[in-house]
Backbone as ProteinMPNN parsed JSONL, in Angstrom:
{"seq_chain_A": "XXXXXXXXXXXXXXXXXXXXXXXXXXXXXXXXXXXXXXXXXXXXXXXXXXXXXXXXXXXXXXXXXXXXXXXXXXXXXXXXXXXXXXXXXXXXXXXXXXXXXXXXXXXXXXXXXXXXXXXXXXXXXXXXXXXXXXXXXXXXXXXXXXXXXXXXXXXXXXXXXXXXXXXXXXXXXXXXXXXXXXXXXXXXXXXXXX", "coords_chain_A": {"N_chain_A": [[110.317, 67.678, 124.672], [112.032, 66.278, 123.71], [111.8, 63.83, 123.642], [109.757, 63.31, 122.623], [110.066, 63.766, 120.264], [111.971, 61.684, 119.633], [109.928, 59.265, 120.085], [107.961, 60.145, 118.232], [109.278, 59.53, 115.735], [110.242, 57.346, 115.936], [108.04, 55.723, 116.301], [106.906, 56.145, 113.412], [108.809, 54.913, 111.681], [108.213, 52.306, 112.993], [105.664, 51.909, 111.939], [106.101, 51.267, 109.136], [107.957, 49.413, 108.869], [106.343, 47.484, 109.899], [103.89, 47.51, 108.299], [105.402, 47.353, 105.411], [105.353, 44.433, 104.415], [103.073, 44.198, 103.502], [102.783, 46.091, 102.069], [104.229, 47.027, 100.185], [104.845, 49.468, 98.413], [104.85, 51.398, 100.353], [107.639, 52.179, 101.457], [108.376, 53.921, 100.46], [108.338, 55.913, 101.542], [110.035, 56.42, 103.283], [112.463, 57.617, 101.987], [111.487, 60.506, 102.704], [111.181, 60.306, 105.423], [113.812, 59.171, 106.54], [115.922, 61.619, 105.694], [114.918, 63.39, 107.093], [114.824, 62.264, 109.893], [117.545, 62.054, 110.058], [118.395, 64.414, 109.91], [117.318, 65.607, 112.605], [118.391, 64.189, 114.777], [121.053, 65.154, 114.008], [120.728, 67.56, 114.956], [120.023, 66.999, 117.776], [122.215, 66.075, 118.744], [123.893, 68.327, 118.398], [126.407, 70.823, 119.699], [126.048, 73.335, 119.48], [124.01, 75.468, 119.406], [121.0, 76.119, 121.029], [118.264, 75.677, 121.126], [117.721, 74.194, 119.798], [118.746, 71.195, 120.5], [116.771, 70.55, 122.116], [114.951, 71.021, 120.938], [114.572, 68.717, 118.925], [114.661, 69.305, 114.868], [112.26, 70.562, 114.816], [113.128, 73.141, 116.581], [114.268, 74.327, 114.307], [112.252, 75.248, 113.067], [112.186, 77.728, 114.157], [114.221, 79.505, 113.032], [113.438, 79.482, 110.483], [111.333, 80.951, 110.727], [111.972, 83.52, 111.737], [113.292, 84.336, 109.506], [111.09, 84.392, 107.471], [109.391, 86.212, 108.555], [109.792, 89.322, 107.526], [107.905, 88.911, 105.457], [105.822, 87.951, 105.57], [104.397, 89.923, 107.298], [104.781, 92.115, 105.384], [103.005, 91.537, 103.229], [100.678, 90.523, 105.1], [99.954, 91.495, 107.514], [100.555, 94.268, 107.027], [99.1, 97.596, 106.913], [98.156, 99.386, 104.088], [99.355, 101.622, 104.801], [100.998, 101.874, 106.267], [104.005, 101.094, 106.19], [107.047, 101.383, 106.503], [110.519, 102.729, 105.512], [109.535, 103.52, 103.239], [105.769, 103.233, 102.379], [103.759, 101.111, 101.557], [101.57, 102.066, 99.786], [102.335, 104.461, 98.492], [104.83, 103.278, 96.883], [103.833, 101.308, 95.271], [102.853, 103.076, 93.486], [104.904, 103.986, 92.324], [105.675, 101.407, 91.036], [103.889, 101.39, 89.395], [103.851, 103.531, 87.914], [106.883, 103.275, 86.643], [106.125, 100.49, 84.898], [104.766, 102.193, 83.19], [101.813, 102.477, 83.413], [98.746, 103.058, 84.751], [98.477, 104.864, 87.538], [96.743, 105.984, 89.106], [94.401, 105.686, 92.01], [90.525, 104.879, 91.978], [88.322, 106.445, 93.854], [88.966, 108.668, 95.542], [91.658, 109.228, 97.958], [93.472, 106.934, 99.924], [94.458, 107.56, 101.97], [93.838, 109.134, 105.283], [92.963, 112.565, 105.282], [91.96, 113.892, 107.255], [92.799, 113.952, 109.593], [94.359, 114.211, 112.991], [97.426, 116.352, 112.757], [97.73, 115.954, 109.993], [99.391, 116.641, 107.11], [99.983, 118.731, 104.389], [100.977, 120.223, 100.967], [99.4, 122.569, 98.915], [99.815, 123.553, 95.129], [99.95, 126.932, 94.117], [97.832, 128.559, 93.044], [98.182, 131.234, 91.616], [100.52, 133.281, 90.104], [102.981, 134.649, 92.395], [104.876, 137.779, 93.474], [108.25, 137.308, 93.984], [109.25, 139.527, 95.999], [106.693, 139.919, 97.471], [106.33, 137.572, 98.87], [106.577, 136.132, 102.378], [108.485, 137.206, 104.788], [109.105, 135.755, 106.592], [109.898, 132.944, 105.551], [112.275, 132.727, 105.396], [115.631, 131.641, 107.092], [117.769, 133.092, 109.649], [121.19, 132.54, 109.338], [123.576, 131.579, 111.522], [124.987, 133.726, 114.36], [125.366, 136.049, 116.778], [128.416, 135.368, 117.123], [129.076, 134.83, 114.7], [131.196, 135.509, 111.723], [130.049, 136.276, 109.364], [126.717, 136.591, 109.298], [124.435, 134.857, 107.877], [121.175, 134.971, 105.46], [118.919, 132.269, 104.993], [116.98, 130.145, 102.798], [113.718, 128.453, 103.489], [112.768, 126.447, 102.148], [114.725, 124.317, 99.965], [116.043, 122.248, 97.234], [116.871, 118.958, 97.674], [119.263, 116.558, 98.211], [120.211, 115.452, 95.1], [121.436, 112.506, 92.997], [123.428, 114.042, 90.581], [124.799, 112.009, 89.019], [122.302, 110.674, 88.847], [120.568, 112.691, 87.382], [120.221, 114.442, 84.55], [122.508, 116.588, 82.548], [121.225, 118.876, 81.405], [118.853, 118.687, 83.639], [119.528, 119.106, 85.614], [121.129, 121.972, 85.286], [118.216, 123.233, 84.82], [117.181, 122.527, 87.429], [119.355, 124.286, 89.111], [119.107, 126.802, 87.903], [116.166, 127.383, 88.415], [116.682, 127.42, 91.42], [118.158, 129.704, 91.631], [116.481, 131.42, 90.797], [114.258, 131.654, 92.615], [115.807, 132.425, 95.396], [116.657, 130.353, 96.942], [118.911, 127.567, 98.347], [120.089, 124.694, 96.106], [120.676, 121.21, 96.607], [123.044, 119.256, 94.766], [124.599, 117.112, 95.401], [126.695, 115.585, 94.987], [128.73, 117.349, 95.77], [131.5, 118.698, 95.163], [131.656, 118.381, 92.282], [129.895, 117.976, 90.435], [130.108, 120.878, 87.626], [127.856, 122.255, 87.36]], "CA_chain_A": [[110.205, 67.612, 123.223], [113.352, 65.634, 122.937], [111.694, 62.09, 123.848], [108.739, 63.164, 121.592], [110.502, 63.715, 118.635], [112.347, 59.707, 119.361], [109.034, 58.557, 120.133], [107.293, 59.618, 116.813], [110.051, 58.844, 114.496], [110.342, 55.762, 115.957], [106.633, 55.14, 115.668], [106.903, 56.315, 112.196], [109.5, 53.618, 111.562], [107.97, 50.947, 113.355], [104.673, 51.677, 110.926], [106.434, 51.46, 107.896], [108.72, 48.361, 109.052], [104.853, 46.889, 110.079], [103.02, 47.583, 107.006], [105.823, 47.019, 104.561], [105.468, 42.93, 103.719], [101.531, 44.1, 102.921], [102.626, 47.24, 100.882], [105.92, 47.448, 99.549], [105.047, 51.133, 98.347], [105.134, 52.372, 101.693], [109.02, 52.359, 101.944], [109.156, 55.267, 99.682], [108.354, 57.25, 102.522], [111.86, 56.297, 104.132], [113.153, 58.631, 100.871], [111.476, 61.387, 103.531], [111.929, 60.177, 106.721], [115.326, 59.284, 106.848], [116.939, 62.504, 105.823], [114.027, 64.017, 108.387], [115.413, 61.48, 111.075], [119.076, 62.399, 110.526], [118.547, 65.867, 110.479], [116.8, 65.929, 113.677], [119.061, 63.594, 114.862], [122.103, 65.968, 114.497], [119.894, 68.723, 115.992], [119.921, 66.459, 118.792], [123.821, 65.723, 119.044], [125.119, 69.192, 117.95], [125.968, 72.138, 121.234], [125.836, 75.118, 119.33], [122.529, 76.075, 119.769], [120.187, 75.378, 122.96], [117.093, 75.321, 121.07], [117.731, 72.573, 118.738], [118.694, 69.969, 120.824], [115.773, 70.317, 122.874], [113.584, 70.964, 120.074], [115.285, 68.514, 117.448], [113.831, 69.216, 113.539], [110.947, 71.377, 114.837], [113.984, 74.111, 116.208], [114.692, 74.715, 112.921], [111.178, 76.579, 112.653], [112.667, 79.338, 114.746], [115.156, 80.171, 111.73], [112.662, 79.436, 109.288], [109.708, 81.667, 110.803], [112.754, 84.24, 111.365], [113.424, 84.553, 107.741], [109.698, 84.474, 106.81], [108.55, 87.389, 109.326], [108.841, 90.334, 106.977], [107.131, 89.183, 104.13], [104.27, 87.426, 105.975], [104.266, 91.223, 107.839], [104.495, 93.07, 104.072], [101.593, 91.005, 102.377], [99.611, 89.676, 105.517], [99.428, 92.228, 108.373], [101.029, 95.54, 107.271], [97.99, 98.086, 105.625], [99.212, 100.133, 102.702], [100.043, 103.163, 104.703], [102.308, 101.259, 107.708], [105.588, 100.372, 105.937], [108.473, 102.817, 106.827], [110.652, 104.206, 105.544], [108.281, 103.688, 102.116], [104.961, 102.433, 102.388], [103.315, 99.865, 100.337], [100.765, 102.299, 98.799], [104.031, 105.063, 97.285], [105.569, 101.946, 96.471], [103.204, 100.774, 94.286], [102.711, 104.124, 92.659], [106.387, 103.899, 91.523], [105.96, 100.47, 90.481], [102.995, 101.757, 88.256], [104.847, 104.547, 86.666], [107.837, 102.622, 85.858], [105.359, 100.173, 83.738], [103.708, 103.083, 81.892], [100.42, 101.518, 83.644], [97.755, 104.22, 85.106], [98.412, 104.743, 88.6], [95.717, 106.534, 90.082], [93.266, 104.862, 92.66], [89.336, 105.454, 91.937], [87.046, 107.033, 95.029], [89.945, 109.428, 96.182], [92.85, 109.124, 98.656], [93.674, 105.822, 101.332], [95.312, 108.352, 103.367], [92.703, 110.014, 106.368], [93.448, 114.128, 105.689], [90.973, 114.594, 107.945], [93.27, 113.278, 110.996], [95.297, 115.478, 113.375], [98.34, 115.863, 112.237], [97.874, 115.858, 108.529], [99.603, 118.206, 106.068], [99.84, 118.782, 102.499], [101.476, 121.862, 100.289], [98.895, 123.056, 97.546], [100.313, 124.165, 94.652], [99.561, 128.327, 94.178], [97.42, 129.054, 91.572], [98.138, 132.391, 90.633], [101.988, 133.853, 90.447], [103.655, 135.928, 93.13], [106.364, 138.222, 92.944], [109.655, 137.579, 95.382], [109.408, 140.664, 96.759], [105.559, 139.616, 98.291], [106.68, 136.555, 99.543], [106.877, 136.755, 103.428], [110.294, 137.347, 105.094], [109.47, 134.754, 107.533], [110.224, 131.822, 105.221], [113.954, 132.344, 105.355], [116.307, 132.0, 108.707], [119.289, 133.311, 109.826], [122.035, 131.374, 109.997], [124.584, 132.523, 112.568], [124.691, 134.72, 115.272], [126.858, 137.029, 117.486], [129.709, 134.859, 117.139], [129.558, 134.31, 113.643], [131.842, 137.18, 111.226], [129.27, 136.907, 108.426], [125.651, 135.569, 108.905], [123.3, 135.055, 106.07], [119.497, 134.024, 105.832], [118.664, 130.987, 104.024], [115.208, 129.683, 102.563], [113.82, 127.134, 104.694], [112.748, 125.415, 101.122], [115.496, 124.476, 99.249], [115.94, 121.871, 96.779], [117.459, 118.197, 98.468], [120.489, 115.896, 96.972], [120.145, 114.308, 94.045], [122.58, 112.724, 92.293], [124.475, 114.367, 89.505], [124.672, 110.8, 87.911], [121.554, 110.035, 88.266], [119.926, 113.181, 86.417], [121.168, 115.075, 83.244], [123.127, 117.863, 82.772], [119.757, 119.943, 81.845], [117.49, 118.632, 84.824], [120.595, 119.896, 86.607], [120.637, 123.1, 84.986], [117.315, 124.017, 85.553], [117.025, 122.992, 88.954], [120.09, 125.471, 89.922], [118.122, 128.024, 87.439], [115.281, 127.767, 89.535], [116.41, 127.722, 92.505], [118.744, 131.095, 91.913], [115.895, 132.835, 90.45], [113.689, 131.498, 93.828], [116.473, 132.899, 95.959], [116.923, 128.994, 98.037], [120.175, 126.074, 97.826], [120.178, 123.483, 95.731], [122.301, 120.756, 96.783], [123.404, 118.595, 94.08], [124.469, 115.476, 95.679], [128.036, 115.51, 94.557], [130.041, 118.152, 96.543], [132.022, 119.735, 94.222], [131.902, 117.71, 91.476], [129.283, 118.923, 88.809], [130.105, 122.064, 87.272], [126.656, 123.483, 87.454]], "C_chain_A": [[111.235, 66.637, 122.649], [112.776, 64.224, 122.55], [110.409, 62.085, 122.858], [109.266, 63.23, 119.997], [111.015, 62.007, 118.339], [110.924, 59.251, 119.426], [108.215, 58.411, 118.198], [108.055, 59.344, 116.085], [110.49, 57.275, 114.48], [109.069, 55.035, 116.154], [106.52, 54.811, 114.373], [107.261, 54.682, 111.362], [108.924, 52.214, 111.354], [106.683, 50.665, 112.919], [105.202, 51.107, 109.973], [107.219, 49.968, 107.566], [106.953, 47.375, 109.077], [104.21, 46.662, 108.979], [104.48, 47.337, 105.605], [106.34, 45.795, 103.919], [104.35, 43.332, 103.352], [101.809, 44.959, 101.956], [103.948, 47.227, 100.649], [105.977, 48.865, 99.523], [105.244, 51.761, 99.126], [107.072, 52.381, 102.034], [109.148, 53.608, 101.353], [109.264, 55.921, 100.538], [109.442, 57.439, 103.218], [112.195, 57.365, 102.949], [112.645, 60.09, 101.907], [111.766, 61.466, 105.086], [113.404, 59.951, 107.023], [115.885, 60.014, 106.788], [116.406, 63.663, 107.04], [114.843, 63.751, 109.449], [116.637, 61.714, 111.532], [119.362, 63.955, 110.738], [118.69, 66.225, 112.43], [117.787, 65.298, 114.924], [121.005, 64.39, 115.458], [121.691, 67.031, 115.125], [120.189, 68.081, 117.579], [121.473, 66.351, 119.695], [124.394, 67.65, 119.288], [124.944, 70.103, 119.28], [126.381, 73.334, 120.854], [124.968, 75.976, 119.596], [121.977, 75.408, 120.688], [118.784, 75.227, 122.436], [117.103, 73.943, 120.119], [118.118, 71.184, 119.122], [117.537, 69.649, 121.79], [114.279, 70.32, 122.305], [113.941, 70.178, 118.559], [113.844, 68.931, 116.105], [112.99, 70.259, 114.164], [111.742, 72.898, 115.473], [113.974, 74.974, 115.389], [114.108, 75.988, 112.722], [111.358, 77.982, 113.015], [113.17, 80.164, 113.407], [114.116, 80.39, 110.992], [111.607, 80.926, 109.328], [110.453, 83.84, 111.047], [112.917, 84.937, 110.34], [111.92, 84.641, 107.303], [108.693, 85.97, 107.411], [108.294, 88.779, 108.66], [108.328, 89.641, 106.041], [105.759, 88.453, 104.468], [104.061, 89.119, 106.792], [103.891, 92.227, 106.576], [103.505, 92.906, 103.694], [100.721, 90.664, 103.162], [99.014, 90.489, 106.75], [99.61, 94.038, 108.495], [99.998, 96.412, 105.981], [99.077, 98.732, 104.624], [99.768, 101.216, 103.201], [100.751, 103.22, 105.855], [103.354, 101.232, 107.042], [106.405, 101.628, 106.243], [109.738, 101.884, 106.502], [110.074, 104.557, 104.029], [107.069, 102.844, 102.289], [104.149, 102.231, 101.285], [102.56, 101.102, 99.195], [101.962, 103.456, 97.568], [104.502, 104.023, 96.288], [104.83, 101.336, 95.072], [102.928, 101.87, 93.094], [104.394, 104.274, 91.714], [106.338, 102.803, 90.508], [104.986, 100.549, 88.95], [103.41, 102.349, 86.942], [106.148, 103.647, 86.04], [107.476, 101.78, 85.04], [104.717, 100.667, 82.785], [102.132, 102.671, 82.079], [99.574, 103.345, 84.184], [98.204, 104.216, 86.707], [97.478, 105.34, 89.686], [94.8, 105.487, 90.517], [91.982, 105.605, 92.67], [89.01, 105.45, 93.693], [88.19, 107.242, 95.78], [91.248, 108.691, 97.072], [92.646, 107.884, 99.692], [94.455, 106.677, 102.449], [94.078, 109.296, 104.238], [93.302, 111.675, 106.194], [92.66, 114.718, 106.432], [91.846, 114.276, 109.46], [94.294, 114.589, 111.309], [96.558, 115.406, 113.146], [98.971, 116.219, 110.805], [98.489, 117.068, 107.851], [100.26, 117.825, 104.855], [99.971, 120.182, 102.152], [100.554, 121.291, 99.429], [99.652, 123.968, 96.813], [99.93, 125.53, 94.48], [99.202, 128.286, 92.497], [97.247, 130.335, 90.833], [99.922, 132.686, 91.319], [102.401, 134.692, 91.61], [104.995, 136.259, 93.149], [106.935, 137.941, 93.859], [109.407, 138.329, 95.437], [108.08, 140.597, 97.959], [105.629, 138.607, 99.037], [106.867, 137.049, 101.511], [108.212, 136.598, 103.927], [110.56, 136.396, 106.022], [109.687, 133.016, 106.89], [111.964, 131.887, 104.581], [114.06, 132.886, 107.154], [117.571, 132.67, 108.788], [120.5, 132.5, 110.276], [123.61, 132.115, 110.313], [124.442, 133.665, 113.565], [125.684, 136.032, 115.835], [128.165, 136.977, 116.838], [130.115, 134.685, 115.774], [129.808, 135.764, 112.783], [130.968, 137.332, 110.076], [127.814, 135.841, 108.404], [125.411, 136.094, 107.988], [121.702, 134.466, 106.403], [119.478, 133.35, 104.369], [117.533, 130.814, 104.141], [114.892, 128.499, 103.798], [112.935, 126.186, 103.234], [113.787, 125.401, 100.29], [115.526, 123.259, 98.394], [116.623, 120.604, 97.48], [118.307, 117.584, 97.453], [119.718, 115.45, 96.057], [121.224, 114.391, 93.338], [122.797, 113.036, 91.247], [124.269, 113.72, 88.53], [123.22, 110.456, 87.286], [120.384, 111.203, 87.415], [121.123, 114.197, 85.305], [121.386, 116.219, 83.408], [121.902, 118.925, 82.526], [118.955, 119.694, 82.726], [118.646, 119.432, 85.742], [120.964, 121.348, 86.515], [119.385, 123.686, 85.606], [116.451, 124.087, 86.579], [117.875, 124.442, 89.971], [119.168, 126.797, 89.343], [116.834, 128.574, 88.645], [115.663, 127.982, 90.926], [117.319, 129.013, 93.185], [117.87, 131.936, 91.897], [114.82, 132.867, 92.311], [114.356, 131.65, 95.289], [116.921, 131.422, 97.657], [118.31, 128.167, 97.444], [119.557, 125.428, 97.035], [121.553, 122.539, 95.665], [122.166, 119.44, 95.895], [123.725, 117.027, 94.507], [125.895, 114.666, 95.918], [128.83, 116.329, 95.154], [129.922, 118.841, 95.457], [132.293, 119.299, 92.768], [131.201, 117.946, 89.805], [129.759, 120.339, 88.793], [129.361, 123.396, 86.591], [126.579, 123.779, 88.793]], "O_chain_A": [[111.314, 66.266, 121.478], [113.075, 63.581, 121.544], [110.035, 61.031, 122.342], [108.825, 62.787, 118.936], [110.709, 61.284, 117.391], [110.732, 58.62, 118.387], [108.011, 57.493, 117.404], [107.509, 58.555, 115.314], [110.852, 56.446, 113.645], [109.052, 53.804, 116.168], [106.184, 53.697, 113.97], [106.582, 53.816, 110.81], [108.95, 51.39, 110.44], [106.217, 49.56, 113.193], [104.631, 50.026, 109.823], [107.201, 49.42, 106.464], [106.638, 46.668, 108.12], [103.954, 45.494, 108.689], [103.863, 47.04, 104.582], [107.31, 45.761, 103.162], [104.208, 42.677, 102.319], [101.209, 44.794, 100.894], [104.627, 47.707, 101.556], [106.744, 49.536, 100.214], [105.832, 52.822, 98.917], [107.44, 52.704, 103.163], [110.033, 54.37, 101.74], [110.24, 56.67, 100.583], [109.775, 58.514, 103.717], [112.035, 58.424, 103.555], [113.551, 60.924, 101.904], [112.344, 62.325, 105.751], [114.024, 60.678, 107.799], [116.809, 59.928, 107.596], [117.086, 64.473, 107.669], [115.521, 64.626, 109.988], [117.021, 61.694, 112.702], [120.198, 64.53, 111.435], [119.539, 66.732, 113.162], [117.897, 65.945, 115.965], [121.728, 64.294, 116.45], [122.459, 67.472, 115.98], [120.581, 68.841, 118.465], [121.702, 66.507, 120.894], [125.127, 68.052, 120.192], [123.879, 70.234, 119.883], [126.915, 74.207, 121.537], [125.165, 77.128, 119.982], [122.332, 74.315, 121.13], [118.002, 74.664, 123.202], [116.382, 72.95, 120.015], [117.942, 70.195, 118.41], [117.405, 68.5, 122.212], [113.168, 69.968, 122.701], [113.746, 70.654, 117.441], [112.624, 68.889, 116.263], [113.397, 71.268, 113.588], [111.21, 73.923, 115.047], [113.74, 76.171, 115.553], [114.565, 77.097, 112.448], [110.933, 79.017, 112.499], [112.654, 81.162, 112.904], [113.804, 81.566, 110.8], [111.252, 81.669, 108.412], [109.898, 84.899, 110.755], [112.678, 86.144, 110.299], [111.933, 85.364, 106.306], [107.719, 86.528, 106.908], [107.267, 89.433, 108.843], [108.426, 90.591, 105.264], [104.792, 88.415, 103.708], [102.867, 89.323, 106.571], [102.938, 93.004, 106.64], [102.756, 93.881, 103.642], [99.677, 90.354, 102.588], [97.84, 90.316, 107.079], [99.195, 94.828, 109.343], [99.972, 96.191, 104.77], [100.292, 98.617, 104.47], [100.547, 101.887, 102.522], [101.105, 104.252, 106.424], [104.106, 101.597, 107.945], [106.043, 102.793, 106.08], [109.991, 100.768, 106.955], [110.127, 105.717, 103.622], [107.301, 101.637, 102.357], [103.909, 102.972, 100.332], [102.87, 101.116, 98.003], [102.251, 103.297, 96.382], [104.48, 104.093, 95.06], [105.405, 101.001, 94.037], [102.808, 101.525, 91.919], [104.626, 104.67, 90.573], [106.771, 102.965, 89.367], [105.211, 100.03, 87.857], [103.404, 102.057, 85.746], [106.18, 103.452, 84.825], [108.219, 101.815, 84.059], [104.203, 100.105, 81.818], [101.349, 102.554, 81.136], [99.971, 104.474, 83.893], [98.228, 103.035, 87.054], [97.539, 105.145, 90.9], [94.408, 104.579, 89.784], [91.957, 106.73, 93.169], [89.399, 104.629, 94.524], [88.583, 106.389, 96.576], [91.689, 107.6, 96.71], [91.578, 107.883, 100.303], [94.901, 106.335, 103.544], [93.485, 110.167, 103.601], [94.132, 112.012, 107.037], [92.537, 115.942, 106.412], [91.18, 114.486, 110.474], [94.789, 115.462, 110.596], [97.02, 114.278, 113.318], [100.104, 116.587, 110.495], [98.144, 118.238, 108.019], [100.893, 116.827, 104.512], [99.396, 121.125, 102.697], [100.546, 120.107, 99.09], [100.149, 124.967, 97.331], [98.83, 125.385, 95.012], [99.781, 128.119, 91.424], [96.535, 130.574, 89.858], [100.394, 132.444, 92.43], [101.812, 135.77, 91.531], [105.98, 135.545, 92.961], [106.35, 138.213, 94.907], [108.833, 138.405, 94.351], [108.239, 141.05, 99.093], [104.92, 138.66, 100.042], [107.241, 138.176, 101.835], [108.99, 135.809, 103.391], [111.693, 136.068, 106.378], [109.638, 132.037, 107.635], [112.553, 131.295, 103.676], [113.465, 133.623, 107.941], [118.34, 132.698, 107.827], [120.68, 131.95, 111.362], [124.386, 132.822, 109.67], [123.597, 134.527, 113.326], [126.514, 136.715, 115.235], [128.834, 137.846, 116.278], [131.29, 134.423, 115.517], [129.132, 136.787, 112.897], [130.966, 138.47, 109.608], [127.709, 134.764, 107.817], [125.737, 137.111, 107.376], [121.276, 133.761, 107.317], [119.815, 133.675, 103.231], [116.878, 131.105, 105.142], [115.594, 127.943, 104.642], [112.482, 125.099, 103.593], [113.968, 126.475, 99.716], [114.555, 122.691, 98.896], [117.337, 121.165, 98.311], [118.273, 117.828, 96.247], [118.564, 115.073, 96.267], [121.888, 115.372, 93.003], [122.31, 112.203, 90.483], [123.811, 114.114, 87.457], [122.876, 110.154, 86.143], [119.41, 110.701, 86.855], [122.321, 114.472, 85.362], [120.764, 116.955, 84.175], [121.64, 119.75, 83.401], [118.063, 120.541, 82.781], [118.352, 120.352, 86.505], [121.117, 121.975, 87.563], [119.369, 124.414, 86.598], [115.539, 124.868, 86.852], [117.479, 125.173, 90.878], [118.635, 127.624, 90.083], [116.663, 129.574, 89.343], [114.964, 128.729, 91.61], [117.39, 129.371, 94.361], [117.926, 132.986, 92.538], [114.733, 133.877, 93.01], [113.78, 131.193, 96.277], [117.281, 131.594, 98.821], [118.646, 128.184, 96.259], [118.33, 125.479, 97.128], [122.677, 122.686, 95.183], [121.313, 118.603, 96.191], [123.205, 116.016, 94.036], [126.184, 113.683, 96.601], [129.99, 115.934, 95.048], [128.972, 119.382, 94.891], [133.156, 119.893, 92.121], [131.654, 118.037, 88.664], [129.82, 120.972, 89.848], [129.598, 124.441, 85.986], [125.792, 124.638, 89.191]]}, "name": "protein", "num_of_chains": 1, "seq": "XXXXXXXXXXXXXXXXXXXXXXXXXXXXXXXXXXXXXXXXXXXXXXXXXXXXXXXXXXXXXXXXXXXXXXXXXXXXXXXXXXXXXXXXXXXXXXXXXXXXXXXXXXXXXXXXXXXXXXXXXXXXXXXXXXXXXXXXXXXXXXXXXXXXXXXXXXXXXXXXXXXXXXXXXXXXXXXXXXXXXXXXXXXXXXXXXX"}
């Protein structure tokens, strides 16, 4: 690749030197080749890298195609329900709501709930009392060794920060989740004083 890259730039050249007593205009193109030529040029000289002197100027593309791989992967080969650790179709549902736009998609769900695997909480449409609840959705935590276990929900509420909601969403998440007998962990340690 090395002697092909001198060969065409010095084809290039030896067009442009050829045809430029018939066309004058054709020199402009030196305004691209030459900083082409010297690039490739120091590609050729420099021994930091092993692909660039063997691949002067066309190297480069490594970096380039490097830097270009996710977003030709986001928009060109990844469906809406590949991306991790959010995928495209969530993603867009956020981006909806935060415009005040509609976000629902007509003729149901892009997600297969028919696949093995699948699961989804329905909300309960009629009340039940704590006391009917079953006893197997809390654990024990500790054993023998420990001087005081306790059983904990196995739903409990997850961080959020403090900052980023208000002192009433923060309220009546702990509300709820005393009267629903589970944690809620705030986000902050010890820091709010709900």
């Amino acid at each position: 690749m090395r002697s092909t890259f001198f060969k065409v730039f010095g084809g290039l050249f030896l067009a442009v030197a050829l045809l430029a007593p018939f066309r004058p205009v054709i020199l402009w193109t030196l305004v691209a080749l030459l900083p082409l030529a010297g690039v490739g040029l120091y590609d050729r000289l420099q021994k930091r890298h092993s692909i660039r002197p063997n691949f002067p100027l066309f190297g480069r593309g490594r970096w380039l195609m490097e830097r270009l791989r996710p977003y030709i992967r986001q928009y060109f080969v990844e469906s809406d329900t590949d991306g991790m650790p959010v995928n495209r179709m969530f993603r867009s549902i956020v981006y909806q709501r935060a415009k005040g736009a509609v976000e629902t998609v007509p003729f149901g769900s892009r997600v297969d709930a028919y696949r093995s695997g699948y699961e989804w909480i329905d909300h309960s449409l009629s009340l039940l009392d704590p006391a009917e609840v079953e006893p197997d959705l809390r654990v024990v935590v500790g054993g023998s060794q420990c001087d005081r276990p306790y059983t904990a929900s196995i739903f409990n509420i997850s961080a959020m920060s403090f900052g980023a909601l208000s002192p009433p969403a923060i309220q009546a998440l702990n509300l709820g989740a005393r009267q629903g007998g589970f944690a809620h962990n705030t986000g902050e340690g010890g820091i709010t004083p709900y």
